[in-house]
Wavefront OBJ file of the C-alpha trace (Angstrom):
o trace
v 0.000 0.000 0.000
v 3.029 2.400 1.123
v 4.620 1.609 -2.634
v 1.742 2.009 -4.474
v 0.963 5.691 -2.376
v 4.842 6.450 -2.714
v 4.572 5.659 -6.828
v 1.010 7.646 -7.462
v 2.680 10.352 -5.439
v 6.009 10.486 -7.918
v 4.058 10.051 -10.793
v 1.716 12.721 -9.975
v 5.165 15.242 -9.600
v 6.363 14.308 -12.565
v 3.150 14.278 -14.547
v 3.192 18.056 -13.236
v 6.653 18.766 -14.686
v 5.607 19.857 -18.223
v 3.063 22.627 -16.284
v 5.985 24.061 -14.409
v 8.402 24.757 -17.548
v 7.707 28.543 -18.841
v 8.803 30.132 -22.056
v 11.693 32.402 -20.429
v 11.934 35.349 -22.533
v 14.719 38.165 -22.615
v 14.314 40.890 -20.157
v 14.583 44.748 -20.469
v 17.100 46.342 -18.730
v 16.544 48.792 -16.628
v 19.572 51.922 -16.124
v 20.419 52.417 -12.374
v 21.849 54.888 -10.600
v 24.084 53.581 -7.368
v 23.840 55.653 -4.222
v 25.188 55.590 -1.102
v 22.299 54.518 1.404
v 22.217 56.819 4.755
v 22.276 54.393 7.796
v 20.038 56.411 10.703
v 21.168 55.350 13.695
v 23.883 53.567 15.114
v 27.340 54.668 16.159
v 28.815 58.199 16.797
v 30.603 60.852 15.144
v 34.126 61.329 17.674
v 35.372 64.128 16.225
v 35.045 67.369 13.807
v 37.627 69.045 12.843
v 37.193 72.996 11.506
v 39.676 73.981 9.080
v 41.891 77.038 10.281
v 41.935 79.439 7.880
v 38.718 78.594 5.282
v 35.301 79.137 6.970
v 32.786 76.408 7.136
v 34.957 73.958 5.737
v 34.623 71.105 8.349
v 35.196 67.533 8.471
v 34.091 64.373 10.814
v 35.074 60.956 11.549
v 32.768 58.454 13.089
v 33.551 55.343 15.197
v 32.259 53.370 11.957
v 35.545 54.539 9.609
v 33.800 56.763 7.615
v 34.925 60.163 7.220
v 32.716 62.950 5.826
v 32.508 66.476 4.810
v 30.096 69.363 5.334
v 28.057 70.784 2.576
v 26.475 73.856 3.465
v 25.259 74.319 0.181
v 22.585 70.569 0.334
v 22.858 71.450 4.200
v 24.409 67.532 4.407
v 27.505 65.645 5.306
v 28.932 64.311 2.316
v 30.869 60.663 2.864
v 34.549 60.975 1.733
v 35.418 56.888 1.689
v 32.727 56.172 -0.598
l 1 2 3 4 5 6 7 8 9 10 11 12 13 14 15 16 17 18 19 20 21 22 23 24 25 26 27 28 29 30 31 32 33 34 35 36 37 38 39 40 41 42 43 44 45 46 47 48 49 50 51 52 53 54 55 56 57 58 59 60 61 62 63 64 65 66 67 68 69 70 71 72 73 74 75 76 77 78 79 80 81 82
């Protein structure tokens, strides 16, 4: 009884097989444009550094490696190890 259940069962799954195949076409491509992703949270910036002679140029380092600039003109830090 087990054999016959265990040979209904296989032939049943591969009966199916034909169903499953699709006609796999070329796809479009799509352009892309990479980014860097902004992670909120997490970590700390330990230390900013203000250049001596050139106002609001400024710089920061965080405990993650990264090391970014100010942009006062987007009003953002700008990653510098990107």
């Amino acid at each position: 009884m087990k054999r016959q259940l265990f040979l209904a069962g296989i032939s049943l799954i591969l009966g199916g097989m034909p169903m499953l195949a699709q006609d796999i076409s070329s796809v479009n491509s799509v352009s892309y444009e990479w980014k860097s992703v902004p992670i909120v949270g997490g970590g700390f910036v330990d230390g900013i550094v203000f250049h001596p002679e050139a106002p609001g140029v400024r710089y920061c380092r965080t405990d993650m490696g990264g090391a970014y600039r100010w942009d006062a003109a987007s009003n953002q830090w700008t990653p510098l190890l990107d």
